[in-house]
N, C-alpha and C positions, 0 to 999 in steps of 0.2 A: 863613562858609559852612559848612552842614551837612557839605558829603562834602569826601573827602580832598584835598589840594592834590598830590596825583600823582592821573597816571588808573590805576584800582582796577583789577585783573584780573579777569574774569567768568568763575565755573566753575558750569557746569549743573553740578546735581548729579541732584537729582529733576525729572525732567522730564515732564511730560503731553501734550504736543504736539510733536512735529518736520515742518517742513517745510524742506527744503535747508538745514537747523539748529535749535536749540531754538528754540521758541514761545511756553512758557507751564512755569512750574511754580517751581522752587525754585534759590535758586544763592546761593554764596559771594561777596560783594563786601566786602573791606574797605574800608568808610571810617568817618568818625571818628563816625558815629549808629550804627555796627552793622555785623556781619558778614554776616549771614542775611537774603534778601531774597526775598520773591516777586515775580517778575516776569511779567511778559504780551507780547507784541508790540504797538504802540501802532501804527504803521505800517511799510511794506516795503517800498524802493524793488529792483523786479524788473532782475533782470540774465541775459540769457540766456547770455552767457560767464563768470558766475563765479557765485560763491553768494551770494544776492539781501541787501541790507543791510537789517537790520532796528533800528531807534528801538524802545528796552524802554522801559516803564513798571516801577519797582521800587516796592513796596508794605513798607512795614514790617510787621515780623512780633515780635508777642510776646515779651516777655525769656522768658517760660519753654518757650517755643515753641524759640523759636532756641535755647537753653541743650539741647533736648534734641537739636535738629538739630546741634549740635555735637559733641553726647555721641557722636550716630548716625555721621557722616558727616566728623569735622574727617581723616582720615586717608583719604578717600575723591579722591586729588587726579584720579585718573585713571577714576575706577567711578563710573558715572553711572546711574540706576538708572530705567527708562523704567516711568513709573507704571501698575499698582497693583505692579507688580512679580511674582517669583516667590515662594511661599509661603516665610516664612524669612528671604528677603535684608535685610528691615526688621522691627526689633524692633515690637512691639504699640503700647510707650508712643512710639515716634517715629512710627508711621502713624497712629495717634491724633491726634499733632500737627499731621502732614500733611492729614489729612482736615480738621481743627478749622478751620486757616489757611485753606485754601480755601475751604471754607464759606463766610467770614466773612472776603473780602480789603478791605484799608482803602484806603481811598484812596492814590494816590503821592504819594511823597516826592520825588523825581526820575525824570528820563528819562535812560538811556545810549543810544549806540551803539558796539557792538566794534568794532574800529579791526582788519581784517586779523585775521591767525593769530594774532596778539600776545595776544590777548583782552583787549589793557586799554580801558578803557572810559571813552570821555570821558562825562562826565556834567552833568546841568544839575537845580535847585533847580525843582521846581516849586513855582509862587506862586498858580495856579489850580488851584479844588480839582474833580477831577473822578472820575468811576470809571468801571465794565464792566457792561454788561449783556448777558446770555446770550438 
């Protein structure tokens, strides 16, 4: 199995969309293909007493892509930065990277959902190759 035999912790980092939690954008998951992942909401199950559960799609991202998201953001555990951001908060060459990856998101790797406050993230291999259309 590609991802880690623990469930990975999920940290938005760069985020482009919030609804009653991230949506869509950039986040930290260790497992054993990679740190750096872009992710999307794949589906939402609505909960009117608590904050509605949402099924990620995680998308791999560039070794040199993520090497710079790294550079940017490995110390960012708690600073999540709602995209395009303020002038300044992101270097040139990491919004570069930002911009680059979205552009051009790859198909997913797997699907998580956060599990509670916990953030960790059970996760499943996808075996059917699909994508996003805007």
């Amino acid at each position: 199995m590609a991802v880690g035999d623990d469930n990975p912790i999920m940290r938005p980092v760069v985020i482009f969309d919030w609804l009653d939690g991230p949506r869509e954008g950039f986040a930290r998951l260790e497992t054993r293909s990679g740190f750096w992942w872009y992710f999307r909401t794949l589906a939402t199950r609505f909960d009117p007493d608590d904050v509605d559960q949402c099924l990620y799609a995680f998308s791999a991202i560039p070794a040199d892509d993520a090497s710079t998201l790294e550079d940017e953001f490995k110390d960012a555990e708690n600073r999540s930065v709602v995209w395009p951001g303020r002038p300044g908060e992101v270097s040139i060459r990491a919004a570069e990277a930002i911009e680059r990856v979205a552009a051009d998101v790859q198909p997913p790797s797997f699907v998580g959902r956060v599990v509670g406050v916990t953030r960790h993230c059970e996760i499943w291999e996808v075996y059917t190759r699909f994508g996003f259309s805007d």
